[in-house]
NULUM-999500 format. One record per residue (C-alpha): x, y, z; residue in three letters; residue number from 1. Coordinates in nm, 3 decimals. Each point is the difference from the previous one (the first is absolute). Example, Ala and Ser with C-alpha at 12.3 -4.5 7.8 and 13.67 -1.06 7.14 Angstrom:
2
east 1.230&north -0.450&up 0.780&code ALA&pos 1 $
east 0.137&north 0.344&up -0.066&code SER&pos 2 $
END
This chain:
132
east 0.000&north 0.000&up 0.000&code UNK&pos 1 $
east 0.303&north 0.218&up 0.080&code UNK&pos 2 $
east 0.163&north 0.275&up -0.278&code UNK&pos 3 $
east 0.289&north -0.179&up -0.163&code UNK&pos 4 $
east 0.325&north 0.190&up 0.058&code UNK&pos 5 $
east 0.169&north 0.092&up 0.374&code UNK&pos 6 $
east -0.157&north 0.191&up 0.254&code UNK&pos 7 $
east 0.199&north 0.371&up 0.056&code UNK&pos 8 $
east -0.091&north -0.048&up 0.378&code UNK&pos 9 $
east -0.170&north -0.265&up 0.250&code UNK&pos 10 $
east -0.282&north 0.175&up 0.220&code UNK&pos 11 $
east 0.071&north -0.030&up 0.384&code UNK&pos 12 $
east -0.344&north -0.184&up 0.032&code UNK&pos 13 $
east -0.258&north -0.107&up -0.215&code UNK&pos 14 $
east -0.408&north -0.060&up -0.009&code UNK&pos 15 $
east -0.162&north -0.346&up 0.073&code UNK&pos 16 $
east -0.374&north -0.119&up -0.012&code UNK&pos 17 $
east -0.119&north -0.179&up 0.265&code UNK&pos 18 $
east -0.221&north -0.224&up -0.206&code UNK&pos 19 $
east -0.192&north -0.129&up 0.287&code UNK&pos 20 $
east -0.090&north 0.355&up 0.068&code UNK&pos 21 $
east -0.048&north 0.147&up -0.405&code UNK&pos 22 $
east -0.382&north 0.008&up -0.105&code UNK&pos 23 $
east 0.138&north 0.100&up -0.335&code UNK&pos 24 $
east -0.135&north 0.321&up -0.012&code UNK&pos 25 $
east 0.254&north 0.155&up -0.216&code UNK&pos 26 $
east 0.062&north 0.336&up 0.220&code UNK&pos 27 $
east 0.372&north -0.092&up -0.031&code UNK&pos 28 $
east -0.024&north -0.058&up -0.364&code UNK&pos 29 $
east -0.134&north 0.351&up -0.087&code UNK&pos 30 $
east 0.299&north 0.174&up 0.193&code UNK&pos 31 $
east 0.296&north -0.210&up -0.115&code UNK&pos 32 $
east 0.250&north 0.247&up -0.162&code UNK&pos 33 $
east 0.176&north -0.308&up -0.166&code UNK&pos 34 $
east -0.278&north -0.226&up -0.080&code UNK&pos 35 $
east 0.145&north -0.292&up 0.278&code UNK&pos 36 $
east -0.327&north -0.101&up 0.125&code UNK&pos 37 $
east -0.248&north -0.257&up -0.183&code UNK&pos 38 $
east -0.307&north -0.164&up 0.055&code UNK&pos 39 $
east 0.069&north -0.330&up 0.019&code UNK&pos 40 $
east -0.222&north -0.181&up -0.296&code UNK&pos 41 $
east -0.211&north -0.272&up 0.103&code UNK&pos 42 $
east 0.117&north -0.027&up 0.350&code UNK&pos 43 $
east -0.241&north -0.012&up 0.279&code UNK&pos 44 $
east 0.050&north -0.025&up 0.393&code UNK&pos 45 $
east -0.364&north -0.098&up 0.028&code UNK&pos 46 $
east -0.300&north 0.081&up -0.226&code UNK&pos 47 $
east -0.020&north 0.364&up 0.106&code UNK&pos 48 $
east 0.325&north 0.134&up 0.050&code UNK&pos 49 $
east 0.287&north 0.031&up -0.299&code UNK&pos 50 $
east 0.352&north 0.085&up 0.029&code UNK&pos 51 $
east 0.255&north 0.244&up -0.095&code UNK&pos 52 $
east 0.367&north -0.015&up -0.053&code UNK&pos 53 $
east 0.328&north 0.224&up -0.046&code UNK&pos 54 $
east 0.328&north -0.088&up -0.202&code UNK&pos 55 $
east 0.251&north 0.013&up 0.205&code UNK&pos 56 $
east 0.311&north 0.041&up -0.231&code UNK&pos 57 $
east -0.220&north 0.292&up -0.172&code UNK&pos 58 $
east -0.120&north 0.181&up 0.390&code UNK&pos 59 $
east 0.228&north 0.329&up 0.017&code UNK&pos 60 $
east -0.112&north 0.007&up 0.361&code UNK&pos 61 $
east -0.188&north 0.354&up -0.015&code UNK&pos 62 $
east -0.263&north -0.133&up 0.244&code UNK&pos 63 $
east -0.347&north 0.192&up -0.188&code UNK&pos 64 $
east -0.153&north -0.351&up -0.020&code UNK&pos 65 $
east 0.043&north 0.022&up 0.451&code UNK&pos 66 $
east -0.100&north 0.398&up 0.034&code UNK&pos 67 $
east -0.040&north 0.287&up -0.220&code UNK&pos 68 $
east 0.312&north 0.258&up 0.097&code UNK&pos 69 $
east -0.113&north 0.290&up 0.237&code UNK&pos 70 $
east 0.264&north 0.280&up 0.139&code UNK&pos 71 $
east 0.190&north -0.127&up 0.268&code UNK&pos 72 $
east -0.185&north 0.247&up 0.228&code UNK&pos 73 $
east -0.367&north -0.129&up -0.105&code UNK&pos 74 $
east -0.142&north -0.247&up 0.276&code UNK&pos 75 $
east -0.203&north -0.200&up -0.220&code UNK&pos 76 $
east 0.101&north -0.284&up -0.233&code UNK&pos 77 $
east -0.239&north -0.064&up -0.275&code UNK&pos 78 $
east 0.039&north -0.420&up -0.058&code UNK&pos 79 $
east -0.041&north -0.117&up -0.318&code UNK&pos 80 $
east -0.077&north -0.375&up 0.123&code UNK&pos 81 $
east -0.334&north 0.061&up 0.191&code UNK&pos 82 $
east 0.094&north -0.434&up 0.093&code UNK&pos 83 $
east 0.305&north 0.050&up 0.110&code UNK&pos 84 $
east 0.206&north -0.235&up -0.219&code UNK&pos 85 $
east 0.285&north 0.159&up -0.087&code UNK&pos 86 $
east 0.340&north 0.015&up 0.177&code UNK&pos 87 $
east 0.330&north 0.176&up -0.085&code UNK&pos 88 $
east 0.236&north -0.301&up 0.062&code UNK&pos 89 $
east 0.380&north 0.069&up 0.047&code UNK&pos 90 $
east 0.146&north -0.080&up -0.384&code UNK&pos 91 $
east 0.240&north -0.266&up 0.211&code UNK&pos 92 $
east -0.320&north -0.180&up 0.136&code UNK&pos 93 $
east -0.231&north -0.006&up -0.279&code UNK&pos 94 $
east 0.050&north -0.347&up -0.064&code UNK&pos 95 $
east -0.118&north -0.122&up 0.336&code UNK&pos 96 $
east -0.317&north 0.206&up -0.040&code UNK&pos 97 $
east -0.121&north -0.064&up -0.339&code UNK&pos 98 $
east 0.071&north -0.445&up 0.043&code UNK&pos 99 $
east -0.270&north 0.098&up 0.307&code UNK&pos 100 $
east -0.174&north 0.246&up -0.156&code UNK&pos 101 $
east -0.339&north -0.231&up -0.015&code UNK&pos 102 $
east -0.247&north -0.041&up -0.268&code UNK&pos 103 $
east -0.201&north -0.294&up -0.134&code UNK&pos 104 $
east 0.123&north -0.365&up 0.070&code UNK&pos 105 $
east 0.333&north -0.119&up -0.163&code UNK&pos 106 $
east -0.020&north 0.393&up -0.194&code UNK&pos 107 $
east 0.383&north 0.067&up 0.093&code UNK&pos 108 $
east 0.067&north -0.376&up -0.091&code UNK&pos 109 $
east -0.097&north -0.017&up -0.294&code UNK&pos 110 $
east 0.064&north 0.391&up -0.113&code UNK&pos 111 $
east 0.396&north -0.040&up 0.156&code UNK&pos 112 $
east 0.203&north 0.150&up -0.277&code UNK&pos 113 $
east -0.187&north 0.255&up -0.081&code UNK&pos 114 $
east -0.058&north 0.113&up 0.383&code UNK&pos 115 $
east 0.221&north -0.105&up 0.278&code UNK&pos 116 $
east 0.325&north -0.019&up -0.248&code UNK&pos 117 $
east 0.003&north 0.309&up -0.086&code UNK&pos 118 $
east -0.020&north 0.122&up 0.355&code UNK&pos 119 $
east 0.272&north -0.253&up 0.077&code UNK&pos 120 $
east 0.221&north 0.235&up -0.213&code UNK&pos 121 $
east -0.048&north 0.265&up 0.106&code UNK&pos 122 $
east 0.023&north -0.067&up 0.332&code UNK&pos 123 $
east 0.355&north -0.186&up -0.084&code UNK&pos 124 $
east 0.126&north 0.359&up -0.190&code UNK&pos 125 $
east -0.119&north 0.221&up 0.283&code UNK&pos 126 $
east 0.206&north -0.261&up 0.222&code UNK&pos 127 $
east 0.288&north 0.029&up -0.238&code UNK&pos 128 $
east 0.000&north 0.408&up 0.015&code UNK&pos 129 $
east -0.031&north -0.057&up 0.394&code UNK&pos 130 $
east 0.291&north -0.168&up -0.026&code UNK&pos 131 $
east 0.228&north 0.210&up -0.203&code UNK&pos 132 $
END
């Protein structure tokens, strides 16, 4: 799903769904400034409730899909998530989170390379730039 070519820089952290906790209701879709997040086609977590999802290798880590920016000095945050699904994840972690991230029976199983490996590298180059 990623852009072919190297990235010019790794974000400190990065968005992940909470699947269990997505209705699907595309709020984070409609905000994305680099088109990460998808609907995930066909997938259910029961008969009501859908899913969304967000590219990892393509997340620039600009958190609009979490809150809309305010000024520093404003006391509200306007959430874009009205389920609370989303989490900025440390770029170093993201692996962990999106293997547990939750969904539909055998979802992450069966959807592996195109999910969880991709998070598995980045993860391994944040470690990588950690460690030089």
């Amino acid at each position: 799903m990623a852009k072919a070519g190297a990235r010019k820089k790794l974000p400190k952290e990065v968005a992940v769904i909470n699947a269990d906790n997505c209705t699907g209701c595309e709020s984070c879709l409609e905000v994305c400034p680099v088109d990460c997040i998808v609907k995930v086609p066909g997938a259910s977590i029961s008969v009501l409730q859908s899913f969304c999802e967000i590219d990892v290798e393509r997340c620039v880590g600009c958190e609009v899909c979490v809150h809309i920016p305010t000024k520093k000095s404003d006391p509200y945050e306007l959430t874009v998530c009205p389920w609370d699904a989303i989490e900025m994840i440390p770029t170093i972690k993201v692996a962990q989170y999106v293997a547990a991230k939750g969904g539909p029976e055998d979802y992450l199983r069966d959807n592996w390379e195109r999910v969880v490996e991709p998070a598995i590298r980045m993860a391994q180059l944040a470690a990588d730039q950690q460690a030089s």
